[in-house]
N, C-alpha and C positions, 0 to 999 in steps of 0.2 A: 602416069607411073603410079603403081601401087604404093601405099602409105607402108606397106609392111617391107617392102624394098625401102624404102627412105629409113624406119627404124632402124631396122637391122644394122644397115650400115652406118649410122647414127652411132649407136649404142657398141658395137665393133669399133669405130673411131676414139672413142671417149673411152671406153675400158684400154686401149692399145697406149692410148698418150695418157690417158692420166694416173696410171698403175704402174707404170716405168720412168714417167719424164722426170721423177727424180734422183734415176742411176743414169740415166744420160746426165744432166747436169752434175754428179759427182765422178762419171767419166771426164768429161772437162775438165773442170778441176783440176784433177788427177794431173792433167798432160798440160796444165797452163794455160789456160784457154780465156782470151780478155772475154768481157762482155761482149762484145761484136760477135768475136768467133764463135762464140757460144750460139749465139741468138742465129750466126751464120749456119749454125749446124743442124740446129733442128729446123730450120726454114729449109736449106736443103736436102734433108732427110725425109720431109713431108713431101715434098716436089716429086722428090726420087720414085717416094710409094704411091704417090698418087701416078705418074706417069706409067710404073709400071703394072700398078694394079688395072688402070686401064685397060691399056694396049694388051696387057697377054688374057682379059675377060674378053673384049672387044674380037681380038681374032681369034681365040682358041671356042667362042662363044659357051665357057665353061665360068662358073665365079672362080675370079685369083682375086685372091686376099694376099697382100704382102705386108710385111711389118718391118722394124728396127730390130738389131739384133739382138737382144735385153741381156742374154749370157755374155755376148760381147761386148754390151756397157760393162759389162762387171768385170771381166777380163780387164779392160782400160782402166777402171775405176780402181783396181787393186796394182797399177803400177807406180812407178816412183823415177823420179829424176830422169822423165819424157820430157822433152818439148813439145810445140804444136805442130811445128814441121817434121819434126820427127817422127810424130803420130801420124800427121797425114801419109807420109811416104810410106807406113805401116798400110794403114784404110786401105791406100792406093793397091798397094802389093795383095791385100788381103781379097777384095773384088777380083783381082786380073784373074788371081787364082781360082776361084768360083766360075766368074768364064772359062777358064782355060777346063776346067771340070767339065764343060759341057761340050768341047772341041777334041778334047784326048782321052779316049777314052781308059786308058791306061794308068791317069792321073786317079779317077774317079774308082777303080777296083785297086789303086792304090790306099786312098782313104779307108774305102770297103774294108781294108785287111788288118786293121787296125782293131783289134779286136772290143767287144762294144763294154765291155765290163771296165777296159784302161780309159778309151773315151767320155765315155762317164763319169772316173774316178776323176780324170782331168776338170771337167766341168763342178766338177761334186769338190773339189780343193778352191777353183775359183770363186764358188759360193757361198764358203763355210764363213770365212769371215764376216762377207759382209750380216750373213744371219747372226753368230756372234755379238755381233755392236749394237742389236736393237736391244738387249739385253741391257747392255750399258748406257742406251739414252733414257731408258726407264726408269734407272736409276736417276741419272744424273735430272729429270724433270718427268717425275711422276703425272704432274697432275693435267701432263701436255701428254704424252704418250698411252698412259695408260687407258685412257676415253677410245684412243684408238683399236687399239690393241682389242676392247671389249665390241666395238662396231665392225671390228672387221673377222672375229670372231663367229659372231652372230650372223652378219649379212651371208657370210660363208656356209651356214647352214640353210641356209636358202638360196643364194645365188654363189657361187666360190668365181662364176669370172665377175662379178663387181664387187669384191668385198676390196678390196683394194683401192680402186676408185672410192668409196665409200667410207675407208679409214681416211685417204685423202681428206676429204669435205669433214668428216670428224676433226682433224689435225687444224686445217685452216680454222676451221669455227672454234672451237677452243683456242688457239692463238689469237686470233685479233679477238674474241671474245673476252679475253683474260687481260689482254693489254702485253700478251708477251710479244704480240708481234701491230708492231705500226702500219696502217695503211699509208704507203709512198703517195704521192704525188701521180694523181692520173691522167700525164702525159701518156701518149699513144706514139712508140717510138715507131718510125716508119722501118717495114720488114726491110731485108737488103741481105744479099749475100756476098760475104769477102772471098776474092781469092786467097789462097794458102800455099806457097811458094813449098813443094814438099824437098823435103830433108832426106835424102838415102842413107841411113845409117843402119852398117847390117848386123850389129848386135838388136836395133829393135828393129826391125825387119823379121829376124830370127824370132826375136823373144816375145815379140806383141804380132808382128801381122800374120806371120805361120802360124800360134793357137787361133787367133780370129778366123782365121779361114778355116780351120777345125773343129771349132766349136760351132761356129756359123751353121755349117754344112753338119754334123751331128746332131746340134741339140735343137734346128729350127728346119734347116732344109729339106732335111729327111722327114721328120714329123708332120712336117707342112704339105710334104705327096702325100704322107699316110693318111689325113685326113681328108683330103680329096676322095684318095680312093675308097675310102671307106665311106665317104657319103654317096658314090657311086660316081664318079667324073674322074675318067683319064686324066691324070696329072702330065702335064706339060713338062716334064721334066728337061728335056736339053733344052726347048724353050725357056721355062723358068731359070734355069741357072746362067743361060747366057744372058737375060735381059736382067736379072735379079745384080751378077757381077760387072756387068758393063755399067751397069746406074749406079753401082757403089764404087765404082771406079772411078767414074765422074764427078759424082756427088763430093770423095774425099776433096776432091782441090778446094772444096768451098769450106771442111770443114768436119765433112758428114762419114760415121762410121757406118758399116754392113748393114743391107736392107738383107731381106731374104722371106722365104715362102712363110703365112702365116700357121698356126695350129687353132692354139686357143680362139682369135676371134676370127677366122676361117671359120671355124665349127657355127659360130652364130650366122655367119651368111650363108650358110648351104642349105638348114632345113625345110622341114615342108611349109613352116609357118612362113616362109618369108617370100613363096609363090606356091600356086598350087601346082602352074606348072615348071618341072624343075627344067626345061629346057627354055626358060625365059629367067632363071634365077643370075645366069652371068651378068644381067643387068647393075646388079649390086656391087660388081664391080665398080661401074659407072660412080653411082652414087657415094660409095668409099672413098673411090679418089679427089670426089669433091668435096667431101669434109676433110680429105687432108689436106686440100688447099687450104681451105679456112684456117686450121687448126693452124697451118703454119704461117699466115699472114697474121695472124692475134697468138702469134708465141713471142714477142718482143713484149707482150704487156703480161699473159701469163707467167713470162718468166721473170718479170719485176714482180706480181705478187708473189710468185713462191720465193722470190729473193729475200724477200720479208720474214721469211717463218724463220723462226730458230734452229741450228741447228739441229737438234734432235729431234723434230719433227720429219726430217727430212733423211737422218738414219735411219728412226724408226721405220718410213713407207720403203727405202729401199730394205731393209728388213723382210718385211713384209709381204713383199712384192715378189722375193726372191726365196720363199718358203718353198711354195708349191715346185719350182725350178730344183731345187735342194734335194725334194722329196724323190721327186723321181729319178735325178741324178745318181742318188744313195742308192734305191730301189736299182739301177739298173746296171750301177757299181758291182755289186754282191749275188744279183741274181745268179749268175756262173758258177759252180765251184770254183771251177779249176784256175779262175783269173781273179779268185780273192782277193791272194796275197799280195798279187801284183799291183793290185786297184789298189791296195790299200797303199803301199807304197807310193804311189801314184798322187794319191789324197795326201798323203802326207808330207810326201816334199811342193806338190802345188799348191798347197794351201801355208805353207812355209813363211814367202814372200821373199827367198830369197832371190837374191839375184849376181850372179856369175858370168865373168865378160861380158859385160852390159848387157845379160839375155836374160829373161823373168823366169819365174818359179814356173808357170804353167806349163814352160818347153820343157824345161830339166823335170819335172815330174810324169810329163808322156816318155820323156825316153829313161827315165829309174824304170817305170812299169813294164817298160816296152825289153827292156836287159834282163831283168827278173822273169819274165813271161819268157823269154828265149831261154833262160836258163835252167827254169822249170820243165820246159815242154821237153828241153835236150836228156834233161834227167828222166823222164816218162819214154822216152823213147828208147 
């Protein structure tokens, strides 16, 4: 096997987990999630990606790149008073719906209709916060954030998908270098996944697994064909979406939120450098899914080191992380006229945090935009 297939999907692996896995662990959080379940989560999240990134390179003989759903850690990460079974019954409902995308077609020109300025502004509410708060751990420890903030700056001028990764390794070496953060004990806890007995409760059903599966499917699904097709490879679409929701379906009992088609580290497996001929590059497939094995059997110890950091370390990277996510959210908010006002509206009660009959801000802020958008259009008419 080529050395430039092993990179690629190397370096796709490591920018995928180490540029996010600190908004997946402030997902958790978020929904109560013990050490176990936690450690249960990303071990089954890696599983999920590696089995499907396989299977749809393998018979599509095209490269599939798959990821976690990083808007949908944030969604999770911005709720309040979930439980873990709660959540999981969320996960669960949010996958079936991804399948069921790819079985009815009706469901899937239902999403389509949803116009892309409100979808957006939905995403672009669930991410303002957390951008918001790296503001304030810079404050709160300068001399631990700001080192980052400058390397991930920089590296972004040269590489923007590892600046990230790269603030990471800035953040850890400034902490244990400074003494803010203690190296634990280098036990090697043995991986293990728990089941998660799921909770039906339809205010979060409503309010967390219906944005998941919305934002899922706009701010990764879709982008993740677009980049297929744009490197030149028919995207698998009713494939992908039914293999992409069945494994997030499965995965939630263990723990594990939405997988879904990659963009950003798709782009690194597809091009010329990484075969000369592109009808041997679905191989990378292959080799992806086996660094997410790894990744995921040595996430029981990665995730006692990041447990170490402070936290502001750990605001600041999901900050950071979710810049780029922000930017084009905004960008694709405004782009419209005619669905400004409504975006904005949109942004502005989803990013709120409120929440009403146990349903989150992200729902009640798609249907403010989605009433104002009707209202508007009835008046044009």
């Amino acid at each position: 096997m080529r050395i430039s297939l092993i990179s690629a999907a190397a370096v796709a692996a490591l920018v995928g987990y180490g540029s996010t896995i600190a908004l997946v662990l402030a997902a958790a959080l978020a929904v109560g999630a013990t050490p176990a379940q936690t450690a249960s989560w990303v071990l089954a999240i890696a599983l999920a990606k590696a089995v499907g990134s396989a299977g749809l390179s393998a018979w599509n003989r095209v490269p599939v790149v798959l990821a976690w759903s990083t808007t949908g850690a944030a969604l999770i990460a911005a709720t309040s008073g979930i439980t873990m079974p709660q959540a999981v019954g969320a996960f669960v409902l949010a996958g079936g719906l991804v399948a069921l995308t790819a079985a009815v077609r009706p469901l899937g020109r239902l999403v389509a209709a949803i116009p892309d300025g409100i979808a957006a502004a939905m995403l672009a509410g669930v991410l303002l916060p957390f951008c918001l708060q790296g503001a304030a751990a810079a404050q709160e420890a300068p001399a631990l954030v700001l080192p980052m903030v400058a390397v991930f700056a920089l590296v972004r001028l040269w590489n923007p998908a590892l600046a990230v990764l790269a603030a990471l390794a800035a953040g850890v070496a400034t902490a244990f270098g400074t003494g803010a953060a203690v190296l634990p004990a280098l036990a090697f806890p043995a991986p293990a996944v728990v089941f998660i007995p799921p909770e039906w409760n339809i205010g979060v059903m409503i309010g967390l697994g219906l944005p998941l599966y919305l934002v899922t499917m706009a701010s990764q699904n879709l982008p993740g064909f677009a980049v297929m097709r744009a490197a030149g490879y028919p995207p698998p679409v009713t494939q992908g979406l039914a293999v992409t929701g069945g494994l997030s379906a499965v995965s939630a009992l263990f723990g594990a939120h939405s997988i879904s088609m990659a963009a950003i580290t798709a782009a690194i497996c597809m091009g010329d450098d990484v075969h000369p001929d592109r009808d041997q590059r679905w191989k990378v497939g292959l080799v992806y899914a086996f660094a997410w094995v790894l990744l995921g059997l040595c996430s029981p110890l990665i995730l006692l080191l990041l447990g170490a950091l402070p936290p502001q370390v750990m605001v600041a990277l999901v900050a950071l992380a979710l810049l780029g996510p922000l930017m084009g959210a905004l960008a694709g908010a405004y782009a419209v006229v005619e669905t400004r006002f409504a975006a904005t509206i949109t942004l502005a009660v989803g990013g709120s945090g409120v929440v009403v009959f146990g349903v989150g801000a992200a729902f009640w802020g798609l249907i403010a935009g989605l009433l104002i958008y009707g209202l508007e259009r009835t008046r044009r008419v």
